[in-house]
C-alpha positions in Angstrom: -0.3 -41.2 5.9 -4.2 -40.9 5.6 -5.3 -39.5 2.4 -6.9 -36.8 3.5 -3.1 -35.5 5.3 -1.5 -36.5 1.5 -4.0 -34.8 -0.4 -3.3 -31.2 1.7 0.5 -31.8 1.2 -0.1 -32.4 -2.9 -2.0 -29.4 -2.9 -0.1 -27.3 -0.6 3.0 -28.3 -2.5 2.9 -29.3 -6.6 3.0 -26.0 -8.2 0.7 -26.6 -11.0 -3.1 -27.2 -10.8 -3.3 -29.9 -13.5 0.1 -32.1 -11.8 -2.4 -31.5 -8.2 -5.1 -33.2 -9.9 -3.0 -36.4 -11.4 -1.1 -36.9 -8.0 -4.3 -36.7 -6.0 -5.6 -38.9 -8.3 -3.3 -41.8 -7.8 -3.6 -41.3 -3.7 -7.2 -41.5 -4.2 -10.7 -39.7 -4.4 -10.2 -38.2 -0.8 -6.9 -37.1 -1.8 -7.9 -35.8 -5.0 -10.9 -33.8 -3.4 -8.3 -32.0 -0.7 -5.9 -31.6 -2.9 -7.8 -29.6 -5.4 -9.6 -27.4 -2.4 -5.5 -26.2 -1.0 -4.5 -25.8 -4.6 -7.8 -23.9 -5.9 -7.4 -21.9 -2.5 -4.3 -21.4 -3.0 -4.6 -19.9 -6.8 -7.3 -17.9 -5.1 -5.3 -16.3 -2.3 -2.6 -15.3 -4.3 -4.5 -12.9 -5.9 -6.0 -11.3 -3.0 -2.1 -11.3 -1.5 -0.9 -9.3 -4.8 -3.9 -6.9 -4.7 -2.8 -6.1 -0.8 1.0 -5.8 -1.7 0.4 -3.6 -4.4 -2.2 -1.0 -1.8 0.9 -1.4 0.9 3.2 -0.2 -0.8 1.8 2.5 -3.1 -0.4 4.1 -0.5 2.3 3.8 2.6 6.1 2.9 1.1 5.6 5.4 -1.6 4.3 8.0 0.8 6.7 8.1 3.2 8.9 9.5 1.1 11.9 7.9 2.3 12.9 6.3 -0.5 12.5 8.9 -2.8 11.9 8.5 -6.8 14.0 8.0 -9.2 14.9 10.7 -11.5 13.3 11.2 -14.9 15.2 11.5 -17.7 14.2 14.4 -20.0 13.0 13.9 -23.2 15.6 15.0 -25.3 18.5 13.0 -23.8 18.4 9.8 -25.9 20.2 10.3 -29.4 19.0 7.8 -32.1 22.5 6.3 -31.9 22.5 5.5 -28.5 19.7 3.2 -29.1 20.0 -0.1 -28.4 17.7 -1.1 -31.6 19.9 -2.0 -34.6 17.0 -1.4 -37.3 17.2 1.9 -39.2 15.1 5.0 -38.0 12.1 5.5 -39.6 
C-alpha cells in the first residue's frame, strides 16, 4: 500500500486527531501529511454537517407539523416530594 493510500485510510478512520498523527507518523512523512489533511477535514466538516442538521430540521421537520410537540407540563404539577433530589428544600 503506497503511503499516500495509508495515510487517507489513518485519517479517514482513527477517531482521534492526536492517535492520526502517531499512526501517520510511523507509515511515514507522506502518510503523516494525508492523514492529518482527512482527519483536520474531517473535524472540519462535521461542524458544518451539525450546523445543516440542526436548520433541516427546525425550519422544515418542525414545520410541518406532523409530528406535533410534546405537551408542556404546567407549572404547578411537580410537588416537592415527587422530586427525584433527596436534599432537603430550601
Amino acid at each position: 500500500m503506497s503511503p499516500a493510500v495509508a495515510g487517507a485510510w489513518i485519517g479517514g478512520n482513527i477517531d482521534t486527531t492526536a492517535a492520526v498523527s502517531a499512526a501517520g507518523a510511523i507509515v511515514g512523512e507522506e502518510a503523516l501529511q494525508i492523514a492529518t489533511i482527512v482527519k483536520t477535514t474531517q473535524n472540519a466538516l462535521l461542524g458544518v454537517v451539525a450546523v445543516a442538521l440542526t436548520a433541516y430540521f427546525t425550519l422544515k421537520v418542525e414545520r410541518s407539523g406532523s409530528a406535533g410537540r410534546p405537551a408542556r407540563a404546567s407549572s404547578g404539577s411537580a410537588s416537592p416530594s415527587s422530586c427525584s433530589d433527596s436534599s432537603p428544600p430550601r
